[in-house]
N, C-alpha and C positions, 0 to 999 in steps of 0.2 A: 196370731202368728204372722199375718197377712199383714199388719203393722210394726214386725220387728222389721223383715225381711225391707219393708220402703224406710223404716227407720236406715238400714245397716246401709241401703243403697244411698239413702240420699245423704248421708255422714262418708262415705266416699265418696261421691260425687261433690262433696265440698272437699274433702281432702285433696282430692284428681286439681279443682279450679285451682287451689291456691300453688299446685307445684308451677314451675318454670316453666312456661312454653319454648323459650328460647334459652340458650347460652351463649356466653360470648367470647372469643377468644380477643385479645389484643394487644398490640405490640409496640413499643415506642423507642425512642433513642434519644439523645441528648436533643437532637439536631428537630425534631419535632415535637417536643414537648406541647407546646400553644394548640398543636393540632391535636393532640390527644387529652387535653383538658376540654377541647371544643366537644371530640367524639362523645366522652365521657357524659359530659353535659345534656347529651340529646338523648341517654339514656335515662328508661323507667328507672323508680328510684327500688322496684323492686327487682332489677336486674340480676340476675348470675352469671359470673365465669371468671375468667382470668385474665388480667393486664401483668407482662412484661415489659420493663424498661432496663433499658442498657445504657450504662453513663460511664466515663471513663474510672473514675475515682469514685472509693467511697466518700468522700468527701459532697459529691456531687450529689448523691441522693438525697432528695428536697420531700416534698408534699403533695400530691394531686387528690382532687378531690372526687371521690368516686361512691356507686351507691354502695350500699352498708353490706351485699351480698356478694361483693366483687372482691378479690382478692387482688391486692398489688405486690409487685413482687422486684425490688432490683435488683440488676445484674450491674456489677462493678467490673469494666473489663480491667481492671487494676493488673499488676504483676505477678504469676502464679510461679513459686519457686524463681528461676532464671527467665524462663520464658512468658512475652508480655503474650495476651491474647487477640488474635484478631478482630478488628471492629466486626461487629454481629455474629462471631463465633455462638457467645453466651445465650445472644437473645433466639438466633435460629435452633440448637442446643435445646435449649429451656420449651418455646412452643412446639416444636415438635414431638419432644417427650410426653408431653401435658395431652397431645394430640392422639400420640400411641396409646395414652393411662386410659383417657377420658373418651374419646371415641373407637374403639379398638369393638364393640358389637353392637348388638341391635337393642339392648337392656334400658334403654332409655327410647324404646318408641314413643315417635310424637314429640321429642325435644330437638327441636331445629337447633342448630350450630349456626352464626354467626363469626365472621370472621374482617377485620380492620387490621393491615398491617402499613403500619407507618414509620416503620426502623428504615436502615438506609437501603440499597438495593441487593447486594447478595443476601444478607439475612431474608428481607422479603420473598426475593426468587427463588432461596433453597427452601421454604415454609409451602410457599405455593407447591413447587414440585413436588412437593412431599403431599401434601394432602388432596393433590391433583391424582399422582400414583395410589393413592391410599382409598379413593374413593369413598371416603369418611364426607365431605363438605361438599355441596351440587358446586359447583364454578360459579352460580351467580351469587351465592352466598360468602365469599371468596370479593373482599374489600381490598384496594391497593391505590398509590396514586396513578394516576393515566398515565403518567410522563413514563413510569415502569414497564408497562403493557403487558402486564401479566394476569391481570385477573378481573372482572369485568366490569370494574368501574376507570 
């Protein structure tokens, strides 16, 4: 019995290794794409989470190459009915949702969040505030360009 019991823990404890320690949220725009194939890149190939990009037209959605666990996802600010959509409307919209879905309790103890936004400046700033208010992501976890000075890169 005394070897089911190390069998069952240590068939867990391989299950526990191989989940995600981290997740990743990420953000991009027409206007940084290079910078988010760079991000993408320095990623483990077993990485999880989520890239948004926002491009004006569907026409504009291309290719990036990302690991096999990562979901990509674009946002076409194209024309909705009459009304066009504001640049980073879509992409601030889209991560923050993803933010309320996926970080919203404690059910993933021990999975650190990760956070790279590289869309233009209001989309960035209303993501930050939002998850700054929400207290879901520590602020050093919390990736932005400096020139923004929103978050602690």
């Amino acid at each position: 019995m005394g070897t089911t019991q190390t069998y069952a823990g240590s068939r867990a404890a391989r299950r526990a290794s191989r989940r995600p320690q981290v997740q990743h949220l990420i953000t991009a725009d027409e206007r940084s794409l290079a910078d988010l194939e760079l991000a993408l890149a320095t990623l483990p190939m077993c990485a999880v989470g989520r890239v948004f990009i926002e491009v004006p037209e569907t026409a504009d959605i291309g290719v990036v190459t990302a690991p096999p666990r990562m979901t990509v996802t674009w946002l076409p600010r194209s024309r909705r009915g009459a009304q066009p959509r504001a640049t980073g409307e879509a992409l601030s919209r889209a991560a923050i949702a993803w933010a309320d879905e996926m970080l919203c309790d404690d059910s993933g103890a021990g999975l650190r969040t990760e956070v790279i936004l590289l869309g233009g400046w209001l989309s960035t700033a209303d993501i930050v505030d939002h998850l700054k208010s929400a207290g879901t992501v520590p602020v050093d976890a919390i990736h932005a360009p400096s020139r923004y000075g929103l978050a602690s890169d």
